[in-house]
C-alpha positions in Angstrom: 82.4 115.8 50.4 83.3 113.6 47.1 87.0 113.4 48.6 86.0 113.1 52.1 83.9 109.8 50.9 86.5 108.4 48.1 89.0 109.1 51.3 86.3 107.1 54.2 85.8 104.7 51.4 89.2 103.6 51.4 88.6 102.4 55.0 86.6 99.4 54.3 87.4 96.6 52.3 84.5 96.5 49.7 85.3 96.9 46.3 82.8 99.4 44.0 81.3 96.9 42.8 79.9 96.6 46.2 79.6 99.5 47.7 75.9 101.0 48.7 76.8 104.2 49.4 76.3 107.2 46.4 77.0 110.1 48.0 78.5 111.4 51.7 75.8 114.2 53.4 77.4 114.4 56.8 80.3 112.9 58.9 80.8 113.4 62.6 84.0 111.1 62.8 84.0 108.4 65.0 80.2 109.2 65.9 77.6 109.3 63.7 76.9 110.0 59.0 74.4 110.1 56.9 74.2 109.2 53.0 72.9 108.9 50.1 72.4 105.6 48.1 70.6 105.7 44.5 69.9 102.1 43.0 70.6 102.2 39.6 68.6 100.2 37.5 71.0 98.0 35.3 72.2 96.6 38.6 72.2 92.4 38.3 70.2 91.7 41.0 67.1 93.8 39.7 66.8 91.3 37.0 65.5 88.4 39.5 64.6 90.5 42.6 61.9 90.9 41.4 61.0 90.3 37.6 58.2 93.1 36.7 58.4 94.8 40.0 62.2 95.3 40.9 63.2 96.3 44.5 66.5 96.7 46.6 67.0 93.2 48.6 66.5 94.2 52.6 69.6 92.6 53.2 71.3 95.0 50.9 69.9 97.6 52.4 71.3 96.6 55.6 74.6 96.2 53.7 74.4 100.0 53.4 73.6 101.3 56.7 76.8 99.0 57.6 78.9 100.6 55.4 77.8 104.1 56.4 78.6 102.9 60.1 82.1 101.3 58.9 82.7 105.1 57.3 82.0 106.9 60.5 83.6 104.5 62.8 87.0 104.4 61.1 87.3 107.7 60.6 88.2 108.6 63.8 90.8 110.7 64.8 91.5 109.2 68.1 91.5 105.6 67.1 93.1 103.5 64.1 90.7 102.2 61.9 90.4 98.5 62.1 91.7 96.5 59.3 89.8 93.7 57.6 86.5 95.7 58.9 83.4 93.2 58.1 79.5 93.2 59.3 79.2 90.3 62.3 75.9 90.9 63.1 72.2 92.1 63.0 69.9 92.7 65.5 66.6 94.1 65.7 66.3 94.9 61.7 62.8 95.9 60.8 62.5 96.2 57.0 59.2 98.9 56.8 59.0 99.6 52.9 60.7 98.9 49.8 63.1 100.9 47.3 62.7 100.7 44.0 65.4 101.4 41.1 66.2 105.1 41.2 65.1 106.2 44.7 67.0 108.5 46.6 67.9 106.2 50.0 68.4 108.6 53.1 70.9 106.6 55.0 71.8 107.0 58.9 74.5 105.6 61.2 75.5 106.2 64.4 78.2 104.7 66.4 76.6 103.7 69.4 79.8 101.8 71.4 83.1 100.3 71.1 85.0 97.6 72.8 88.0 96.4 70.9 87.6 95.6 67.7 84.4 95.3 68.0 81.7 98.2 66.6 77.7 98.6 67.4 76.3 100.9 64.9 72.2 101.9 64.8 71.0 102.5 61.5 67.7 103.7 59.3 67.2 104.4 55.4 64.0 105.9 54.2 62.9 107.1 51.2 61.1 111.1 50.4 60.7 110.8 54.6 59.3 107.7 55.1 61.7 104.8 57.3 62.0 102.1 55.3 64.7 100.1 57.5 65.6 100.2 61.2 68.7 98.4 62.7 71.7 97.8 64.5 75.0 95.9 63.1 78.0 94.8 64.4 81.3 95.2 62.5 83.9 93.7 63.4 88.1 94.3 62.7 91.4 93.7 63.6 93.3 96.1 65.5 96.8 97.2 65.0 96.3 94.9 61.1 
């Protein structure tokens, strides 16, 4: 699976630097994945989110389940992946817990439509079985770019 996610990372324009996705579990291409991301502790933004009690920002965590969406969507066999892919939007995100620095994140995606170059993707993360995030993202891309 290490290729298969070096390969789906390739897909989407984030450089490692940004990239909250640790480790590929399952793909259904074009439909649906699921990941893991682990939060390393000497990441920057632990230092002031929060001093004493760090945890992942929600908004990161989001960040992840589009990512995971981005993987499954453009790595469909019947249709070109979208170039310049980038999150558009977020609806109904509920943020439920909190991860802290070296939790294992369960992360799900599922392609739920496409028109265009346009992608809606429902999401969760949770952490030893316990939902953490729900949500659904659009991504949006170029065709034929």
């Amino acid at each position: 699976m290490t290729e298969i996610l070096d390969q789906a990372l390739r897909t989407l324009p984030h450089g490692p630097e940004f990239r909250f996705i640790t480790r590929l579990l399952s793909l259904q291409p074009g439909l649906r994945a699921e990941a893991e991301y682990v939060p390393s502790a000497n990441l920057d933004f632990f230092r002031g989110h929060f001093p004493g009690n760090p945890i992942v920002p929600g908004v990161l965590l989001v960040e992840a389940v589009a990512q995971l969406g981005g993987i499954a969507a453009q790595t469909d066999p019947a249709i070109p992946p979208l170039g310049h892919l980038r999150l558009a939007g977020i609806r109904n995100a509920k943020i439920t817990g909190a991860v802290s620095p070296g939790q294992i994140v369960l992360l799900e995606a599922t392609v739920l439509g496409r028109m265009g170059g346009l992608i809606l993707v429902g999401g969760s993360a949770s952490v030893d079985g316990v939902g953490v995030l729900r949500c659904e993202v659009s991504l949006a891309g170029q065709e034929n770019a």
